[in-house]
N, CA, C and O atoms as CSV, one atom per row, in Angstrom:
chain,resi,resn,atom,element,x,y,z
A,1,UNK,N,N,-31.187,-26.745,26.866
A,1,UNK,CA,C,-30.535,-25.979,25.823
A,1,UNK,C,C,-30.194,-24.587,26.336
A,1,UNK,O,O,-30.769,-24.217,27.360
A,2,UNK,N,N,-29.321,-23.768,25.739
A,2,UNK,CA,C,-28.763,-22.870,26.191
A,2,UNK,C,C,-28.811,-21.713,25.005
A,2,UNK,O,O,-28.650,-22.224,23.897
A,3,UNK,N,N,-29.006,-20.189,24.969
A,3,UNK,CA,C,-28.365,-19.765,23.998
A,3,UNK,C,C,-27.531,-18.732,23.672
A,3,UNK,O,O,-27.267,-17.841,24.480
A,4,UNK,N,N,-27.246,-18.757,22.949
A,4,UNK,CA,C,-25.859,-17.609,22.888
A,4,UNK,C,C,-26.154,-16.648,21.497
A,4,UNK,O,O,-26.829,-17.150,20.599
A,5,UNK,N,N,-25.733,-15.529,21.376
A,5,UNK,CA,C,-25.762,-14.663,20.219
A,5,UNK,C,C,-24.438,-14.467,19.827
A,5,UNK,O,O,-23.539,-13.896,20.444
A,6,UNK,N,N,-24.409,-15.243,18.254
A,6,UNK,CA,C,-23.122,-15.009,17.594
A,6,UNK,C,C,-23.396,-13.737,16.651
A,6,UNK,O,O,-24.399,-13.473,15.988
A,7,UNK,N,N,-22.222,-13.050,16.794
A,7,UNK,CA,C,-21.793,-11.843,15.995
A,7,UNK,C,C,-21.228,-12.148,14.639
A,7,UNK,O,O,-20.442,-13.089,14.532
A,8,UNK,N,N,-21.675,-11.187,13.241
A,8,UNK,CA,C,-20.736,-11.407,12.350
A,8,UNK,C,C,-20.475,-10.057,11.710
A,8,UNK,O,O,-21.237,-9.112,11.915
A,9,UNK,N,N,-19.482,-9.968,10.992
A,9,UNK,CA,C,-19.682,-8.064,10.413
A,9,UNK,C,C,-20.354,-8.411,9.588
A,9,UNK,O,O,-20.305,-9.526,9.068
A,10,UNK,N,N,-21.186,-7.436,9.279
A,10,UNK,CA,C,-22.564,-7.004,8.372
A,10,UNK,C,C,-21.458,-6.237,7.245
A,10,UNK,O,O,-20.251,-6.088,7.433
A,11,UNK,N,N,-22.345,-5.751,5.886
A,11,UNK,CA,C,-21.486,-5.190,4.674
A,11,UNK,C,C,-21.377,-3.669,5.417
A,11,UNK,O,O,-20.706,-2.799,4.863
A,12,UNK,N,N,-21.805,-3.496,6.209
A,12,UNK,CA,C,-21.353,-1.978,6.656
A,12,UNK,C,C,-20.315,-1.711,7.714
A,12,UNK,O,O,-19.750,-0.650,7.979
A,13,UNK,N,N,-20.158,-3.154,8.376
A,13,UNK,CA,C,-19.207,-3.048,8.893
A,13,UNK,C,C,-17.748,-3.514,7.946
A,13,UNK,O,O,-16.652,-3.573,8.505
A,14,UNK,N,N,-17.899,-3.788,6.630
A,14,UNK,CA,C,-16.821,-4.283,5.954
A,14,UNK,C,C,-16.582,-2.939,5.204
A,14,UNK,O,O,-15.459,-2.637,4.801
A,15,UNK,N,N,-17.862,-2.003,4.997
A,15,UNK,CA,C,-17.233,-0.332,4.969
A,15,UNK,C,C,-16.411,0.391,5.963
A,15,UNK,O,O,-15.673,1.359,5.780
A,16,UNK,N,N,-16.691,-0.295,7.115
A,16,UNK,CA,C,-15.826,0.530,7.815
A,16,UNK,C,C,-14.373,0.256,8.067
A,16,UNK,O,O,-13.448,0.928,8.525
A,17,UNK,N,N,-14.529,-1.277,7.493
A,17,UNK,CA,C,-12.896,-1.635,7.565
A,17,UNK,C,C,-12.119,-1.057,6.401
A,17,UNK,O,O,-10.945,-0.688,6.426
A,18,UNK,N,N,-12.774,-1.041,5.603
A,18,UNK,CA,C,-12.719,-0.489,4.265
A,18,UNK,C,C,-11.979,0.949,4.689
A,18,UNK,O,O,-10.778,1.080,4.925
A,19,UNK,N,N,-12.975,1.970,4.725
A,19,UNK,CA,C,-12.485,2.848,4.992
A,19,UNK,C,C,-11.812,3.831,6.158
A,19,UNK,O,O,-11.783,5.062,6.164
A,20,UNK,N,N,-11.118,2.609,7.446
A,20,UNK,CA,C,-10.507,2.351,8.154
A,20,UNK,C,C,-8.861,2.298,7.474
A,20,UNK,O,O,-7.921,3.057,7.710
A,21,UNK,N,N,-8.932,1.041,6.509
A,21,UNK,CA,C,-7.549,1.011,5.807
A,21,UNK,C,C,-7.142,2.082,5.026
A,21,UNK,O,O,-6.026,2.504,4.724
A,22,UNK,N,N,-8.399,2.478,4.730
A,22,UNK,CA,C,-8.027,3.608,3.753
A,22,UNK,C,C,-7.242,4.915,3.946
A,22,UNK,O,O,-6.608,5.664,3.203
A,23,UNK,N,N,-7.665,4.861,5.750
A,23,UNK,CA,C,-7.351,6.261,6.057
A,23,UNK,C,C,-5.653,5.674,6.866
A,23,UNK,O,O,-4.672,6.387,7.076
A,24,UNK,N,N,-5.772,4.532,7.098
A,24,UNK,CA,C,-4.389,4.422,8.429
A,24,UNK,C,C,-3.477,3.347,7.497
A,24,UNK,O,O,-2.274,3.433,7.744
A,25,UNK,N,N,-3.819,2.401,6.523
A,25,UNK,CA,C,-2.645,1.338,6.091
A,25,UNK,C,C,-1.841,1.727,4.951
A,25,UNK,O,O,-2.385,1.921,3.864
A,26,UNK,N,N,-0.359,1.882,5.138
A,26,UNK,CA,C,0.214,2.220,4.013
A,26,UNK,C,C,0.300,2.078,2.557
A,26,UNK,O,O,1.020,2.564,1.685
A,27,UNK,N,N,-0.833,1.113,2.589
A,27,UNK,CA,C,-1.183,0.676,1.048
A,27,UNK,C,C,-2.481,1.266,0.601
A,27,UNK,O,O,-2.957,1.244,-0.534
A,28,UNK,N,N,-3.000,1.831,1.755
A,28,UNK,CA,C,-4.238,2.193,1.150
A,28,UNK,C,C,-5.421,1.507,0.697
A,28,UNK,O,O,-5.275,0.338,0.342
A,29,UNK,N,N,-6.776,2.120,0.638
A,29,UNK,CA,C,-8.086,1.048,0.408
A,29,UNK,C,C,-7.811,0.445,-1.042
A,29,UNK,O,O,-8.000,-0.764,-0.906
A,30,UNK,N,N,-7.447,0.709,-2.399
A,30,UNK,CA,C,-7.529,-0.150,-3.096
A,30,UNK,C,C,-6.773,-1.362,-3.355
A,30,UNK,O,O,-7.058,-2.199,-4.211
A,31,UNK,N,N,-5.617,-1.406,-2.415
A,31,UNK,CA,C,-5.455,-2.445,-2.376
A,31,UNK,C,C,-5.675,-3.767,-1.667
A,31,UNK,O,O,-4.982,-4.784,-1.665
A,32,UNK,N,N,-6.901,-3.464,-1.023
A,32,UNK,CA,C,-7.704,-4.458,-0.321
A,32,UNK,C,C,-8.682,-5.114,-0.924
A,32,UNK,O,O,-9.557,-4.251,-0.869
A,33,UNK,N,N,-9.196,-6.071,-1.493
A,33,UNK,CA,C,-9.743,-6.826,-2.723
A,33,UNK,C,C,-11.175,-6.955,-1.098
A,33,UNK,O,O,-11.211,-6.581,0.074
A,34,UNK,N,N,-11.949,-7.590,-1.910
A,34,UNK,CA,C,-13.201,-8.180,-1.130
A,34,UNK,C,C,-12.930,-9.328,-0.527
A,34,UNK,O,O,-13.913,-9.685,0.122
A,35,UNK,N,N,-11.894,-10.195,-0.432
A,35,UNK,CA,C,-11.469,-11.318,0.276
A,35,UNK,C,C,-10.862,-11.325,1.200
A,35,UNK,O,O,-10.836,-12.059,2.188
A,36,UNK,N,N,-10.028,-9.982,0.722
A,36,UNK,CA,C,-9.120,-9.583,1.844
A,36,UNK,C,C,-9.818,-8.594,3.316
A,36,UNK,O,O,-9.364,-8.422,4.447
A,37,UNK,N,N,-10.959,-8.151,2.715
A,37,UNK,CA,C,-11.571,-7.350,3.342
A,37,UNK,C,C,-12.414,-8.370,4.444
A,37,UNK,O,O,-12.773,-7.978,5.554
A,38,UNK,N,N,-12.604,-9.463,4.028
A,38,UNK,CA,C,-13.393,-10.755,4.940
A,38,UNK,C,C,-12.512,-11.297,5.731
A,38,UNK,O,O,-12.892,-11.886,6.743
A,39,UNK,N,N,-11.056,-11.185,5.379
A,39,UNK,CA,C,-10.007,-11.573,6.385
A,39,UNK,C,C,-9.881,-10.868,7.673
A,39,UNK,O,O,-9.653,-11.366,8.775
A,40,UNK,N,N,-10.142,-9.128,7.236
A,40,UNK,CA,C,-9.878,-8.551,8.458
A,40,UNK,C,C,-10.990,-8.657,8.924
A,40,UNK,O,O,-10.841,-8.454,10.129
A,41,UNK,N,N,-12.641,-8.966,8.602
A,41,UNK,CA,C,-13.441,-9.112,9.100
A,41,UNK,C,C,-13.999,-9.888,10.052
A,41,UNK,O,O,-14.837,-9.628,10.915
A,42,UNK,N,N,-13.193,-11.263,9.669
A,42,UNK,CA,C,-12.997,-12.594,10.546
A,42,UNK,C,C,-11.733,-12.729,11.821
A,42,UNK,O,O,-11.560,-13.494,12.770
A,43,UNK,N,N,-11.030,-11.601,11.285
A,43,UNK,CA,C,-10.021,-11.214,12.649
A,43,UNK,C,C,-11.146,-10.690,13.243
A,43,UNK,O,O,-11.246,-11.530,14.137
A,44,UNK,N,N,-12.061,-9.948,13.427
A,44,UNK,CA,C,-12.575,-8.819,14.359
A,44,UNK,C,C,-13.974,-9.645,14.747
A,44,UNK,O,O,-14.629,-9.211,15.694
A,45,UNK,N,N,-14.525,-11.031,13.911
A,45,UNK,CA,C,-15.238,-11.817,14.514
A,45,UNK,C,C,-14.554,-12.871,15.870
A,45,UNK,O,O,-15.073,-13.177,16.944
A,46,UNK,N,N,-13.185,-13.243,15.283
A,46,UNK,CA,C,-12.541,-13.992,16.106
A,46,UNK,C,C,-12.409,-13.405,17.848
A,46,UNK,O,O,-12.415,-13.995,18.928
A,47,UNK,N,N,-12.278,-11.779,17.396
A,47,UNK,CA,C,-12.285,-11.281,19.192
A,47,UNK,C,C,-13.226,-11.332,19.676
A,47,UNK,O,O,-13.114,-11.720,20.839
A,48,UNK,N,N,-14.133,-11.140,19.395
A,48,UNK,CA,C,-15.880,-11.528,19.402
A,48,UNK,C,C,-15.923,-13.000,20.433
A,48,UNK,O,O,-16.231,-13.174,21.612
A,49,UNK,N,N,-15.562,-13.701,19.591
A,49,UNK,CA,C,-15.584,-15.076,19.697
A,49,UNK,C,C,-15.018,-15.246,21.176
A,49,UNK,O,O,-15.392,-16.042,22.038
A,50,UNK,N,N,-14.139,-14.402,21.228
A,50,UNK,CA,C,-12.856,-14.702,23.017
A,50,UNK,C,C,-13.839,-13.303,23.701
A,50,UNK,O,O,-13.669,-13.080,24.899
A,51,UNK,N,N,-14.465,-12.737,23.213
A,51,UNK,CA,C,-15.498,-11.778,24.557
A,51,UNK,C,C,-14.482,-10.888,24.366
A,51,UNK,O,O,-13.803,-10.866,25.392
A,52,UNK,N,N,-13.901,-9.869,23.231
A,52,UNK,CA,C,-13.770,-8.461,23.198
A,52,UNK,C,C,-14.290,-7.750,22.106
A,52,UNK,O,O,-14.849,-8.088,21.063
A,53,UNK,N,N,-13.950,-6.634,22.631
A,53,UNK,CA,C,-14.414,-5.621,21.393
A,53,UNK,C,C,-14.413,-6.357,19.500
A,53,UNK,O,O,-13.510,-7.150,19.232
A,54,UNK,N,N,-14.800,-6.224,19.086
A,54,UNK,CA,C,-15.028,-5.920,17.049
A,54,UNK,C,C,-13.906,-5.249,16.779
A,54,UNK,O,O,-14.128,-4.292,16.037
A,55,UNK,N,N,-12.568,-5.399,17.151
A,55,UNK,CA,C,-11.490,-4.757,16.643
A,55,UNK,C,C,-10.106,-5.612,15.539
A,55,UNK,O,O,-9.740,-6.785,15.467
A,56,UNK,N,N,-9.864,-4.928,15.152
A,56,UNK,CA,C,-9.174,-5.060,14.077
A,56,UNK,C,C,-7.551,-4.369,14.549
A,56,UNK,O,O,-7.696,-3.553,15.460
A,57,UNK,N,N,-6.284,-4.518,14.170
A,57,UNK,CA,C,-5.234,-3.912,14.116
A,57,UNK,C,C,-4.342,-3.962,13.089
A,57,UNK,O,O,-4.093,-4.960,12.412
A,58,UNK,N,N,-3.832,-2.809,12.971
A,58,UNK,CA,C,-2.697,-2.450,12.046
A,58,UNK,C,C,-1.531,-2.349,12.605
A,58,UNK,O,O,-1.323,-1.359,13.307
A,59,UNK,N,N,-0.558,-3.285,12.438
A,59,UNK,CA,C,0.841,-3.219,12.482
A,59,UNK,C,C,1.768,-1.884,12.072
A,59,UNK,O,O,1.874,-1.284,11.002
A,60,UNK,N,N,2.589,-1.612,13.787
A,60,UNK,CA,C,3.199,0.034,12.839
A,60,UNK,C,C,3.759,-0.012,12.108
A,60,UNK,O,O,4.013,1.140,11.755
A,61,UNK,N,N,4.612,-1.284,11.015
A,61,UNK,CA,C,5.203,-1.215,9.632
A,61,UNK,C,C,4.401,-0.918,8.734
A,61,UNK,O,O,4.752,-0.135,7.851
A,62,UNK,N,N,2.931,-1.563,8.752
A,62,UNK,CA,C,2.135,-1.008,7.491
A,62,UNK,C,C,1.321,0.037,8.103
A,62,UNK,O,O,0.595,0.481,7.213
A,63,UNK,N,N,1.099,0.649,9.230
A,63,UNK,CA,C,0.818,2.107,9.610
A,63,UNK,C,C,1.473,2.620,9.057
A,63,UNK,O,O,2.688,2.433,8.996
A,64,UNK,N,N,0.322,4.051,8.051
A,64,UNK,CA,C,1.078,5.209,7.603
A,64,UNK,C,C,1.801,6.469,8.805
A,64,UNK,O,O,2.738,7.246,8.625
A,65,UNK,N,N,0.904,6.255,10.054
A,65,UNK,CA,C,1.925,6.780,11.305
A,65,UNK,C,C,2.797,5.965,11.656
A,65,UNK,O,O,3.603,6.386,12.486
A,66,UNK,N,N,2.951,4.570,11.181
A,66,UNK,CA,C,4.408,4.169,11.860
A,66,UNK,C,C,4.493,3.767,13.471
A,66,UNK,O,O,5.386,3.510,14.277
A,67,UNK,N,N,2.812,3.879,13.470
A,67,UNK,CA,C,2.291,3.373,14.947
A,67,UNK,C,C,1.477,2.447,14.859
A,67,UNK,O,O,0.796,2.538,13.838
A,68,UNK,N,N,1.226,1.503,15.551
A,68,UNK,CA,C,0.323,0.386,15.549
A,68,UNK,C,C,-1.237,1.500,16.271
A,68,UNK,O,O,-1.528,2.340,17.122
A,69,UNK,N,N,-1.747,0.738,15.229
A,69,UNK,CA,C,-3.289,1.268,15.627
A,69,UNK,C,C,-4.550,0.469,15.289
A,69,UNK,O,O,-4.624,-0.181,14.246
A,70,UNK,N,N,-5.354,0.513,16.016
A,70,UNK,CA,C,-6.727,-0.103,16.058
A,70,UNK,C,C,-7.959,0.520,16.130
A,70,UNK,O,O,-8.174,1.694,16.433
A,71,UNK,N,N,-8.990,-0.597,15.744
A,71,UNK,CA,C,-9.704,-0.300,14.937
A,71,UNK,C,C,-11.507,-0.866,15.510
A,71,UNK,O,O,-11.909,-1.894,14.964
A,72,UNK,N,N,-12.260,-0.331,16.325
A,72,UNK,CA,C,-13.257,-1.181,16.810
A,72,UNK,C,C,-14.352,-0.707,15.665
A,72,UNK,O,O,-14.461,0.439,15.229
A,73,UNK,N,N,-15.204,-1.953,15.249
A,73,UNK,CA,C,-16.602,-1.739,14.015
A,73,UNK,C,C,-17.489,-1.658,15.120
A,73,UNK,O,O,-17.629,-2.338,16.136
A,74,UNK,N,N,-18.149,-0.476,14.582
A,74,UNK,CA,C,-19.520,0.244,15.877
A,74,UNK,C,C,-20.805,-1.050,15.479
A,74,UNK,O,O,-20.848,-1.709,14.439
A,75,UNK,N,N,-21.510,-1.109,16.344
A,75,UNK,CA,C,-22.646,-1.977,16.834
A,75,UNK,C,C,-23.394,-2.263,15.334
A,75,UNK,O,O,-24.122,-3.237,15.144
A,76,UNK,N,N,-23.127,-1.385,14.451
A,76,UNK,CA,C,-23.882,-0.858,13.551
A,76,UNK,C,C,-23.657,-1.550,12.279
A,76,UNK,O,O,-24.413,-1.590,11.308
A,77,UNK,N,N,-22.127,-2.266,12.474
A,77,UNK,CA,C,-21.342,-3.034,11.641
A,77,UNK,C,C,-21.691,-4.481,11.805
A,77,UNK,O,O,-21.448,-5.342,10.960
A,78,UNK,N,N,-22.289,-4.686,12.974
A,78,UNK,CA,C,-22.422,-6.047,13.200
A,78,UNK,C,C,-24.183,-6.623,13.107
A,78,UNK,O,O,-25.218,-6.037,13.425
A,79,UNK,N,N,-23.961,-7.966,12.546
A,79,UNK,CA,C,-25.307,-8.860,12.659
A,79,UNK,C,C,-25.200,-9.683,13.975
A,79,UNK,O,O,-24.223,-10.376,14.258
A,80,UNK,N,N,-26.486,-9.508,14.874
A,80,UNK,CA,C,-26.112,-10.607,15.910
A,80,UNK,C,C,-27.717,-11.667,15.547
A,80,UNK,O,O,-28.804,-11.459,15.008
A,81,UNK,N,N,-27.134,-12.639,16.108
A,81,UNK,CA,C,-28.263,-14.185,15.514
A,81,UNK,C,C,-28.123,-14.806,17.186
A,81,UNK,O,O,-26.988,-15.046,17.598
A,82,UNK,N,N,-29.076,-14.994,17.912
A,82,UNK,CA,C,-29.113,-16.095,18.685
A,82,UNK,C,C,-29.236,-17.452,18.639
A,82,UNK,O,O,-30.201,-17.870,17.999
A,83,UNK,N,N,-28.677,-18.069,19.034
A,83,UNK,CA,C,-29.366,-19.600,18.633
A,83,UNK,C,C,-28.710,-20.002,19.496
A,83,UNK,O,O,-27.769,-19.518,20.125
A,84,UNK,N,N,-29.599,-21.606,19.556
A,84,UNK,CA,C,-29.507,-22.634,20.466
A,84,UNK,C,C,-28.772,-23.195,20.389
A,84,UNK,O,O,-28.364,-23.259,19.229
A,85,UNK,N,N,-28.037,-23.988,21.341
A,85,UNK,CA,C,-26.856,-25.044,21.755
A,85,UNK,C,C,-27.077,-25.846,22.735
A,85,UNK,O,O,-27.511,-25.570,23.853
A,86,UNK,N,N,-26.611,-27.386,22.075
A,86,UNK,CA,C,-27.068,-28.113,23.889
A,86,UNK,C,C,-25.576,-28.128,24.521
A,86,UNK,O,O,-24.576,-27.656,23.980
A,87,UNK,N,N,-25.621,-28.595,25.436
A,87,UNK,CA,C,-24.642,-28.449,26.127
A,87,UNK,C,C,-23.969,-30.123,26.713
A,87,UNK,O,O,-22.970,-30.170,27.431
């Protein structure tokens, strides 16, 4: 058996996406519901998943700079779980 530590965002890292959008997406934090907030959360597990950073991006159309920008959730945001796998 082998094991590996999967990452997931923790509720503090769904504050920080939170107030990530709040400060850079042209719509602003309230229009991000709690479902939607697990969407960008599962984008930033998915890079995880391929071995990069906890990041997230904003497209420069819905950038309020009109620049594409990103977004990494600090260590602090994340739950890590080891577990076993056979191989």
């Amino acid at each position: 058996m082998t094991t590996v530590t999967i990452y997931s965002v923790n509720d503090s890292g769904l504050n920080e996406i939170a107030e990530f959008l709040g400060r850079e997406h042209r719509l602003g934090r309230d229009h991000f519901a709690s479902s939607m907030l697990r969407a960008w959360a599962d984008d930033a597990e998915f890079q995880l998943s391929e071995g990069n950073p906890a990041s997230i991006e904003i497209r420069a159309c819905d950038a309020r700079g009109g620049a594409t920008i990103e977004y990494t959730i600090s260590p602090a945001g994340l739950t890590a779980e080891t577990v076993e796998i056979d191989e």
